[in-house]
C-alpha positions in Angstrom: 6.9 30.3 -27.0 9.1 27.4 -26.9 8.6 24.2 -25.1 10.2 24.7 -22.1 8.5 28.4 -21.1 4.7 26.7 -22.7 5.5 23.8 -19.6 6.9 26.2 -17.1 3.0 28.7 -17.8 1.2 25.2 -17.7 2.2 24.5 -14.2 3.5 27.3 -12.8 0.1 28.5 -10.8 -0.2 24.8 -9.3 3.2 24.0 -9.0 5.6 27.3 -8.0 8.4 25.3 -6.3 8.7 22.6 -8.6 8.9 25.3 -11.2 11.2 27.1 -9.9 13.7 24.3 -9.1 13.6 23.2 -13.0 14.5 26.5 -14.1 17.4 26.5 -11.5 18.7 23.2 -12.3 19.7 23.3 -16.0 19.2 20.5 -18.1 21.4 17.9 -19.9 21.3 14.8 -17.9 19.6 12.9 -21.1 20.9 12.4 -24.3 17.9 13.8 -26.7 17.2 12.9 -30.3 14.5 11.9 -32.6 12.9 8.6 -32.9 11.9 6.8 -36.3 8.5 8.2 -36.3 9.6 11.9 -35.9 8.8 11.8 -32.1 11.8 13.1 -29.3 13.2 10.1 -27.5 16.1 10.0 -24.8 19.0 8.1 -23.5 20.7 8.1 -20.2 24.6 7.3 -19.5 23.7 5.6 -23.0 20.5 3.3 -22.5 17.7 4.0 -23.9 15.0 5.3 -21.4 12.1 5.4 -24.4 11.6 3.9 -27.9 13.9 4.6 -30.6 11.3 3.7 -32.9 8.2 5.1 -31.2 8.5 6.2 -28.2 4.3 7.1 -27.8 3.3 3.3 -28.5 5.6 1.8 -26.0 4.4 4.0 -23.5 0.8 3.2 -24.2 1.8 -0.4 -23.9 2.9 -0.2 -20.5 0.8 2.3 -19.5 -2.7 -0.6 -20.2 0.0 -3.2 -18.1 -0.5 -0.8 -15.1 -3.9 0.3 -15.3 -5.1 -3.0 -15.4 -4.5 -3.2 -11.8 -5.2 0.4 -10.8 -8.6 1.0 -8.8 -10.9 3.7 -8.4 -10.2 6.2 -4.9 -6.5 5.1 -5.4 -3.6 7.3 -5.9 -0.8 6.1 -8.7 2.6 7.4 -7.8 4.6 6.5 -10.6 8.1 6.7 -10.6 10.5 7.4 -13.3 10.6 10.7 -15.1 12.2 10.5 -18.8 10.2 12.3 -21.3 6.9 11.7 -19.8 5.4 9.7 -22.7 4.3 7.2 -19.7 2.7 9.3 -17.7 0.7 10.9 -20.1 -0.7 7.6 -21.4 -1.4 6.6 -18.1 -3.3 9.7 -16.7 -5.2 9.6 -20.1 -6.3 6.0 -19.6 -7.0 5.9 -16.4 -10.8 7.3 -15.2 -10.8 10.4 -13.4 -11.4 8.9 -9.7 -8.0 7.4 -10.0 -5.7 10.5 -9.2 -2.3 10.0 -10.9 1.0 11.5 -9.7 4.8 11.8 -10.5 7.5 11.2 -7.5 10.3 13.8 -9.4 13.5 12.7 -8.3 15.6 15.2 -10.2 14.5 18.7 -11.6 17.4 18.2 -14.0 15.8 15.4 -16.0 12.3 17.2 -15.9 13.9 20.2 -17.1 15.4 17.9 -20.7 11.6 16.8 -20.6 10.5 19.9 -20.7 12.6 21.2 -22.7 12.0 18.5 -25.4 8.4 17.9 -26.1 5.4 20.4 -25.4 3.0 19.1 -22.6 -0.9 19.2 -22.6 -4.1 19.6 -20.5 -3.2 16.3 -19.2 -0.2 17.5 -16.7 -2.6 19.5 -14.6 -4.6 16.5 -13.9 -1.3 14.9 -12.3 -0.1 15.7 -9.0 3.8 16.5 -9.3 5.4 15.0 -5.9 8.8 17.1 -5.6 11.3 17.5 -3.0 13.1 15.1 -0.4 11.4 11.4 -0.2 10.2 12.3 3.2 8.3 15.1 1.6 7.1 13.6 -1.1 6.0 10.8 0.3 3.8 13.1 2.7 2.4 14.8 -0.3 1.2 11.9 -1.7 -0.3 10.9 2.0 -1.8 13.9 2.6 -5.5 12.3 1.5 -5.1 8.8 3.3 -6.2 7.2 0.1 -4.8 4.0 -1.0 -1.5 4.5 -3.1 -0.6 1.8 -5.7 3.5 2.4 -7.2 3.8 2.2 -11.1 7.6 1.4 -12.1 8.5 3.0 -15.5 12.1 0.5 -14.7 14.2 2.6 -17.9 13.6 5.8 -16.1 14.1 4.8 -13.2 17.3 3.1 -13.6 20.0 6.2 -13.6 18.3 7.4 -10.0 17.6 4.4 -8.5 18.8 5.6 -5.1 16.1 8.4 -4.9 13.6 6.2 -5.9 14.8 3.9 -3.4 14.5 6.2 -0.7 11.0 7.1 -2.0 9.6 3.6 -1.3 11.7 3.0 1.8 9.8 6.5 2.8 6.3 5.2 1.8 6.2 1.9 3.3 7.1 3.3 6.7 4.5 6.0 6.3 2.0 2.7 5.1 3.4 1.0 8.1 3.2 4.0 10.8 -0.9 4.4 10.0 -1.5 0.5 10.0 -4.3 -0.3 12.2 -5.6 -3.7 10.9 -4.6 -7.2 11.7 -3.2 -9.4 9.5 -3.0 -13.2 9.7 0.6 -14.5 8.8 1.6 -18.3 8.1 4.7 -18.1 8.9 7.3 -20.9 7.2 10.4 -21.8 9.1 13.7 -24.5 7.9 14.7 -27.7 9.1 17.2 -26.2 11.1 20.2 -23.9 10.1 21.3 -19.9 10.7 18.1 -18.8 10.1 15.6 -21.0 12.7 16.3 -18.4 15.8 15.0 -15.9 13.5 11.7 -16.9 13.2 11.0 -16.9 16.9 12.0 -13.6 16.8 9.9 -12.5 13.6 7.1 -14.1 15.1 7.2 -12.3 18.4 7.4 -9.0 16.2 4.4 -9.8 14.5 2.7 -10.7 17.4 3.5 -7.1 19.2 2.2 -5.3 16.0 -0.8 -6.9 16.5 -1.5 -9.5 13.9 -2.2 -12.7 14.3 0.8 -16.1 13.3 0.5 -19.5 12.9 4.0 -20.9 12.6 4.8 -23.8 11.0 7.4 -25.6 12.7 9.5 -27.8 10.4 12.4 -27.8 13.2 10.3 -30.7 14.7 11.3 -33.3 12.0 15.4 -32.2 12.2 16.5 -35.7 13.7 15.0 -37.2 10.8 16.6 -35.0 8.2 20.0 -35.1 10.4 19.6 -39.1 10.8 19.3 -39.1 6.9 22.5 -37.5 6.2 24.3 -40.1 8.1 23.5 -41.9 4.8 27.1 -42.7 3.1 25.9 -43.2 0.0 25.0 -39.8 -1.3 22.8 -40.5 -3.9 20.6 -42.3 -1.1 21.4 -39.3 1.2 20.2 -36.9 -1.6 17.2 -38.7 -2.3 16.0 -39.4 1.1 16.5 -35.3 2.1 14.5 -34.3 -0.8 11.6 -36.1 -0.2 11.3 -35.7 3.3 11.2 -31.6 1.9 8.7 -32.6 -0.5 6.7 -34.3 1.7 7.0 -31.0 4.3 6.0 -28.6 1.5 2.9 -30.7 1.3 2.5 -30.9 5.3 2.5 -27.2 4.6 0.3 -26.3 1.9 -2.3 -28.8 4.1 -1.4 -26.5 7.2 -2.3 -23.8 5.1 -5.8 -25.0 3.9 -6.8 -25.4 7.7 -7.1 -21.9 8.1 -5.9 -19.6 4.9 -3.6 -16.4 5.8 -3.1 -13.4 4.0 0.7 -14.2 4.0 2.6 -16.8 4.2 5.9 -16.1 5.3 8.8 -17.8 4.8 12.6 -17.7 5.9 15.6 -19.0 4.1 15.4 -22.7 3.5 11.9 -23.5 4.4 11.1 -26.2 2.8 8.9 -25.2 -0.3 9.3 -26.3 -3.0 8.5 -24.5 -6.6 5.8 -26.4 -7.8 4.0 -25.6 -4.3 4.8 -22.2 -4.4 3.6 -22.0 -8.1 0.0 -23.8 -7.0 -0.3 -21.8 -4.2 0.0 -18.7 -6.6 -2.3 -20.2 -8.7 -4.8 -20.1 -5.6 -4.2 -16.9 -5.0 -2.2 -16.9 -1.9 0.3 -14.2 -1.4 3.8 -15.9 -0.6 7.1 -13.2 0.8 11.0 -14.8 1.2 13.2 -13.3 3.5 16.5 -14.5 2.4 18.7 -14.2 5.4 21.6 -15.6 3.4 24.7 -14.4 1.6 23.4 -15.1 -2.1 26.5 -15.8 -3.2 26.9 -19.0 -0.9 23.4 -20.4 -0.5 22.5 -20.8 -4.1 19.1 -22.7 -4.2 17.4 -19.0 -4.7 18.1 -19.0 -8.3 15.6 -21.7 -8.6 12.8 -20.9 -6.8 13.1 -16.7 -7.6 10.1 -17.3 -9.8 8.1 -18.9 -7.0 7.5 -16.3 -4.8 5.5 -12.8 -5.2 8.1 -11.1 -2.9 11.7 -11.1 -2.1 13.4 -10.0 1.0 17.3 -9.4 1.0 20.7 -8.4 3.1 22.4 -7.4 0.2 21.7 -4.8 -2.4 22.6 -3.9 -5.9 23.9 -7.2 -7.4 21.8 -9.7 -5.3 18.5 -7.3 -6.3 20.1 -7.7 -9.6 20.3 -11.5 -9.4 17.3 -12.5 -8.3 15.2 -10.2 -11.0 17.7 -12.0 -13.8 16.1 -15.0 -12.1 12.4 -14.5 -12.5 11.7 -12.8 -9.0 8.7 -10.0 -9.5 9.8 -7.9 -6.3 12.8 -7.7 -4.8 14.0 -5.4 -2.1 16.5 -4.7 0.3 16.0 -5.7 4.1 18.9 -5.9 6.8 18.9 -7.9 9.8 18.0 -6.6 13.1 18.0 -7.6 16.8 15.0 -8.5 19.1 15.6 -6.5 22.3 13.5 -8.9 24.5 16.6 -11.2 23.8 19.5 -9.5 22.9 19.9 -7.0 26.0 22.2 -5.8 29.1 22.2 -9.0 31.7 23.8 -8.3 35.4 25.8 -11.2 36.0 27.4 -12.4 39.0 30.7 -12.5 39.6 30.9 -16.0 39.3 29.4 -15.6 35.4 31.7 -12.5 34.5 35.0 -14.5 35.6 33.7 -17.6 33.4 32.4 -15.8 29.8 34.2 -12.7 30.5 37.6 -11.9 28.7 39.7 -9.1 27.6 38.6 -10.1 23.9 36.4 -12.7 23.0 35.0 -14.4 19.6 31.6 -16.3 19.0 31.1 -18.3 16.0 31.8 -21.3 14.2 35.4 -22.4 12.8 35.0 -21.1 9.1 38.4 -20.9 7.1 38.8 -17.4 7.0 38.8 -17.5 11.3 41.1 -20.4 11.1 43.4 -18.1 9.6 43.0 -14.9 11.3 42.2 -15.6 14.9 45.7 -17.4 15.6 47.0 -14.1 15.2 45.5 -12.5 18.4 46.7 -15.3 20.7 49.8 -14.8 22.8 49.3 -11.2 23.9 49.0 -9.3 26.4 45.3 -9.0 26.6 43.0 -12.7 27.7 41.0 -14.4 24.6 38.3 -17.0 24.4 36.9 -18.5 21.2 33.3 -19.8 21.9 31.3 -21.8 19.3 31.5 -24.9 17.3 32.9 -26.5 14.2 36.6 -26.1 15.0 37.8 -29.6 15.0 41.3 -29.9 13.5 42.4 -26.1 14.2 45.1 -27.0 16.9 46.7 -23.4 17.1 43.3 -22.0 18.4 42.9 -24.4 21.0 44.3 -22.4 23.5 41.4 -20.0 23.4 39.0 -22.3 22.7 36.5 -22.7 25.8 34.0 -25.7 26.9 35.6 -28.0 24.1 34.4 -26.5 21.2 30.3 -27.3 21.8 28.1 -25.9 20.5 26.4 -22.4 22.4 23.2 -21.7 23.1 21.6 -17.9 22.8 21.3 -17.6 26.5 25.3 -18.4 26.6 26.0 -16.1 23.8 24.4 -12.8 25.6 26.4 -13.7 29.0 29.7 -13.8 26.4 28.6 -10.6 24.3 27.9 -9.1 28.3 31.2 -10.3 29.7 33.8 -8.9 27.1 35.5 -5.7 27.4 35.7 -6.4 23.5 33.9 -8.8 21.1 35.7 -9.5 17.9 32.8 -9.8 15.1 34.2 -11.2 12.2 31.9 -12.7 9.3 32.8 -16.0 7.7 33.6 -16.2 4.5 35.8 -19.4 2.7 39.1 -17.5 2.1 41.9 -16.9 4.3 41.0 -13.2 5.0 38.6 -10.4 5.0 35.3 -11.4 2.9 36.6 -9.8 -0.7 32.7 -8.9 -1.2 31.6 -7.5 2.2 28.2 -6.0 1.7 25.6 -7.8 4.2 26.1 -6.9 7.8 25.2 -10.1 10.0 22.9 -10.2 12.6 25.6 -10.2 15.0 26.5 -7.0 14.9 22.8 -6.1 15.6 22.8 -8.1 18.6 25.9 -7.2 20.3 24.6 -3.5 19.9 21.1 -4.4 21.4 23.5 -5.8 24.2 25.2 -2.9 24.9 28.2 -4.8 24.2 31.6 -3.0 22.6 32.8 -5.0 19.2 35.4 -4.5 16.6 33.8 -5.6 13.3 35.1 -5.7 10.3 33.9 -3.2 7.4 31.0 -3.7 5.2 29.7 -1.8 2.4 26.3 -1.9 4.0 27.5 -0.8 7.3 27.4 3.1 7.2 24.3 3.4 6.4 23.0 1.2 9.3 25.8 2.6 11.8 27.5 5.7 12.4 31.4 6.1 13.2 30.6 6.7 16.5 28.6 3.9 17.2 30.8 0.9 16.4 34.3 0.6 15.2 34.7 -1.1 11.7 38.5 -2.6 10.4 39.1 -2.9 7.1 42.5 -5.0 7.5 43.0 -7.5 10.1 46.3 -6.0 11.1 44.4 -3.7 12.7 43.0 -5.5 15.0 46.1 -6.0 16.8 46.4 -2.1 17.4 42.5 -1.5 18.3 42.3 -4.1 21.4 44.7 -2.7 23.6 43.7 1.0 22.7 40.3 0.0 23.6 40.6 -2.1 26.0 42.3 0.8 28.5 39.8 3.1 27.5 36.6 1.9 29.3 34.3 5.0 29.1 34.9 5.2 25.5 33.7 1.6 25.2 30.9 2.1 27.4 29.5 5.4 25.1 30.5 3.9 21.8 28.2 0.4 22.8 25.2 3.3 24.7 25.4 4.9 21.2 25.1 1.7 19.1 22.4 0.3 21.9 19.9 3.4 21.3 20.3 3.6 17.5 19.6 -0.4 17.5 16.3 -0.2 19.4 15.2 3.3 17.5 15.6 2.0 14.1 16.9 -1.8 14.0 14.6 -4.1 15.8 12.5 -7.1 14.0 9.8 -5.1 14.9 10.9 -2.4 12.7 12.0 -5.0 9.7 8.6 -6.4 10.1 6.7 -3.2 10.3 9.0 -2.3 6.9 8.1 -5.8 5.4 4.5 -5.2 5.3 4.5 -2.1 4.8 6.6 -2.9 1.2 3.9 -5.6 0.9 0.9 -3.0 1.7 2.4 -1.1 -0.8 2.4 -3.3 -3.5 -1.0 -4.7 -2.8 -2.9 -1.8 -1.5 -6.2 -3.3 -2.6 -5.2 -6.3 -0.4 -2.8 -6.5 2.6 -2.8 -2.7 1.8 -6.7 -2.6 2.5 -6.2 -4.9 5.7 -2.9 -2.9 7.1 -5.4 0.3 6.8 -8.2 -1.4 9.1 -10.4 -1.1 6.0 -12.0 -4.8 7.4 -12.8 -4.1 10.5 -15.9 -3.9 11.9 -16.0 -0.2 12.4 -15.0 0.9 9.1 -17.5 -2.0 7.5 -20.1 -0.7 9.5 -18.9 2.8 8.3 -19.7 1.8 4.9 -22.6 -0.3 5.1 -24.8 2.3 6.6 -27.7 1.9 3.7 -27.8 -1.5 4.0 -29.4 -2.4 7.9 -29.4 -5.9 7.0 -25.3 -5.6 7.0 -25.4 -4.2 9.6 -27.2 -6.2 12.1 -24.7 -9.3 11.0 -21.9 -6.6 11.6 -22.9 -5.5 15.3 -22.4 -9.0 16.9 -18.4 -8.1 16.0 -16.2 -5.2 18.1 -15.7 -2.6 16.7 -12.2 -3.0 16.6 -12.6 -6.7 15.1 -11.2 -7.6 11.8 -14.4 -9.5 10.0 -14.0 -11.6 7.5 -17.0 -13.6 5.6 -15.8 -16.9 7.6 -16.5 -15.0 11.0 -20.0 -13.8 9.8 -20.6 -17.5 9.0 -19.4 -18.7 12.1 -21.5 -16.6 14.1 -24.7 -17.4 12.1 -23.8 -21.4 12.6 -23.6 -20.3 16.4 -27.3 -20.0 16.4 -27.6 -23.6 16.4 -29.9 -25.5 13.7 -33.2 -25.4 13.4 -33.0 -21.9 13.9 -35.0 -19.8 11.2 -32.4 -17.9 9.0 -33.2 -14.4 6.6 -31.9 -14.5 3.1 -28.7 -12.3 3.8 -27.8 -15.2 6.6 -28.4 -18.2 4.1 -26.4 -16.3 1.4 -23.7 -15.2 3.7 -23.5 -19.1 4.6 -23.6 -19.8 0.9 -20.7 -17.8 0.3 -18.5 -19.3 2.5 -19.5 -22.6 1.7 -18.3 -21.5 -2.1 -15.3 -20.3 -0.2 -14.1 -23.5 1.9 -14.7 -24.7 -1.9 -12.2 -22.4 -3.4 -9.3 -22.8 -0.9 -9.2 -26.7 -1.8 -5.6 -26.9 -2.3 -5.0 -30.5 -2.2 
């Protein structure tokens, strides 16, 4: 019996349908041959996916990298087929209460595995995940036991798609069953595109139910704005980067106060590396969402290294980037709307006459809107530009309203509801169209959470956030010209087209939704950690659950709700409530001994 028909008998009793699909599928995605040492090794599109020289040793190699970190009751999805040298060395390594199983993207490559080295014992102690992600991932849940990912990256590189979905599937499956409250030190900028967001990721947090302590570097903006008035720029320089310096300190001493699980932090909070590297070096668990272009805002390149996670807008080459870079995890997160401000209003008459227009733009004067917007002035339909930063662009100043000032968020909304049509257009520093239009900007989130109509121009990213029927993309300026007055006499089109992007907005693209996804990634990756926390595995009931032979655990746990997340500083606390002189039992003295060695520990400064 060859190879292949010995594998298909080894699993066919336990695994039918997986069977059945490798024998349908054929084989010959991987490029087969024979390693140094006699041993079948493999390429795909012509990288190697195992040794040329011995392919069983590097396996073994990565497979004591992994297990180092795996626990006992967990499952071990790993992902990446190849040959399956990896996942042999990892199932045989790893102790029995540590189940072990295989996400298989493609039957096609596990047919070329099969077909190319003769499996063992050892398969049927692995659970074979096979399917659509969805399924798979509900396979894998099907226990509720912790689930730790193992990356074997050269298999997984020729698929990455599927095994993108996979983990897009599983963190919102980790996210859906979360119970347990995290605390989150959240880490804003000076000031910049990205402050609004953090009000609006903190409220998200907030309505999942964990608890945020912001820290609010907006506060010290005059004195970072009164330093660039500087005109020598070496002074200007020096003075902005010690005033950061001196924030990422304010920070870290936030930070000991009361220690998070998380700490949080948006695009151009003030951090610095060497505070990010000492926090890691305390064992705090630091996450970046980077809602920048990378291309523009640069600074990322040197401080990838410095936190545990990255959050992006942009995909492939930005993912790319920041790994090149030093970053440990990187993943892909869009931008998203927050519903309690972006939303319908019912404006008076008085309002619609004053924001409302035929067509109407919101942003700031960037060159590529100097260029374009001139264009759609003169017609037949009304336009108003609204936003700040166009001094010196004469030919818009027609259109421009309230003297170019700046716009607050409560203005924007009564602009985004006053329009028949709103022209979303992102910056870039050319003339035209962004020549790399990935990212979708938040803009287009929050004129959909409006309700509002716009004409945006087409990203790469776009399609797979919003259908055709849900907002109308341009891929040439020229077209604008055509699509406003088409629109603009077709009302109930407009008013379905914005319903349509309204509901998909508030089903799948609220903060709440990027934040559930965030932690859930996070939950993922640590699932002996925040993983442990997100599955309510420290609160009282499920402590209580676990500590039933040990009463004198229990009697320290039942002065907490059941509900109540207990850490060893609120057992302390509520021992110190008893007041001194009060007569203490052994577990209460070591409990208080503990978190004395703790406080101790979390010295950062």
């Amino acid at each position: 019996m060859n190879s292949f028909e010995h594998n298909c008998a080894l699993l066919a009793a336990a695994q039918p349908d997986l069977i059945a699909a490798v024998r349908a599928a054929g084989g010959g995605l991987l490029e087969l041959s024979m390693a140094r040492n006699g041993m079948p090794t493999a390429k795909r599109s012509g990288r190697w996916i195992h040794s040329a020289y011995d392919p069983a040793r590097e396996a073994e190699s990565w497979a004591q990298v992994q297990a180092g970190s795996c626990r006992p009751g967990e499952i071990v999805v790993v992902l990446g087929t190849g040959l399956l040298y990896h996942l042999e060395a990892l199932r045989k390594l790893l102790a029995t209460e540590v189940e072990v199983a295989l996400f298989v993207a493609n039957p096609e490559e596990l047919h070329d595995a099969f077909s190319a080295r003769r499996l063992e014992a050892w398969a049927r102690g692995v659970a074979w995940l096979f399917g659509d992600a969805e399924a798979a991932v509900r396979q894998a849940c099907r226990h509720k036991r912790p689930i730790r990912i193992a990356t074997y990256q050269p298999a997984v590189q020729g698929g990455q798609e599927s095994y993108l979905a996979f983990e897009q599937a599983l963190r919102r499956q980790v996210a859906k069953q979360a119970g347990g409250q995290l605390s989150v030190a959240l880490v804003g900028p000076i000031y910049g595109g990205s402050l609004p967001v953090v009000g609006y990721v903190k409220r998200a947090l907030e309505d999942l139910g964990h608890s945020v302590q912001w820290i609010d570097h907006s506060l010290h903006a005059r004195s970072y704005e009164l330093m660039g008035a500087l005109r020598d720029a070496r002074h200007r320089q020096l003075m902005q980067s010690r005033l950061a310096e001196v924030l990422s300190q304010w920070t870290m001493a936030h930070l000991a106060e009361s220690p998070p699980d998380l700490v949080l932090s948006l695009a151009q909070a003030p951090l610095t590396l060497p505070v990010l590297q000492h926090l890691r070096k305390k064992k705090f668990l630091t996450a970046m969402w980077f809602v920048e272009n990378y291309r523009h805002l640069t600074y990322w390149q040197h401080m990838a290294a410095g936190y545990e996670f990255w959050f992006v807008i942009q995909k492939n080459g930005c993912l790319e980037a920041l790994r090149d870079a030093g970053a440990r995890q990187a993943y892909y997160l869009p931008m998203a709307a927050d519903p309690s401000v972006h939303r319908p209003l019912d404006l008076s008459a008085e309002d619609v006459k004053f924001y409302g227009s035929d067509l109407s733009f919101v942003g700031a004067g960037y060159a590529n809107r100097r260029c374009l917007l001139p264009q759609l002035l003169g017609r037949t339909w009304s336009f108003k530009v609204w936003g700040n930063e166009w001094e010196g662009a004469a030919e818009i100043r027609p259109a421009l309203q309230i003297d170019g000032a700046r716009i607050d968020t409560e203005t924007c909304m009564k602009v985004f509801n006053a329009s028949a049509i709103n022209l979303n257009l992102h910056s870039t520093t050319g003339p035209g169209l962004d020549p790399q239009a990935d990212f979708v900007n938040p803009r287009t989130f929050e004129l959909a959470a409006c309700g509002a109509f716009q004409l945006v121009d087409h990203r790469s990213l776009l399609p797979e956030l919003f259908a055709a029927e849900e907002i109308v993309s341009f891929r040439d300026f020229c077209e604008v010209q055509a699509l406003v007055p088409q629109w603009l006499q077709d009302s109930a089109a407009r008013t379905g087209m914005a319903a349509r992007a309204r509901a998909r907005v508030l089903g799948e693209h609220t903060y709440r939704h990027r934040m559930a996804d965030l932690l859930g990634q996070i939950g993922v990756s640590q699932p002996d950690r925040v993983g442990a926390i997100l599955r309510g595995d420290r609160q009282q009931e499920a402590l209580a659950a676990r500590s039933g032979d040990l009463p004198e655990l229990q009697a320290l746990l039942a002065h907490h709700a059941p509900a109540q997340r207990v850490e060893l500083k609120d057992l302390a606390a509520s021992i110190r409530s008893k007041g001194a002189g009060t007569p203490l039992k052994r577990e209460e003295l070591m409990v208080l001994m503990l978190d004395e060695y703790r406080s101790e520990t979390r010295d950062l400064l």
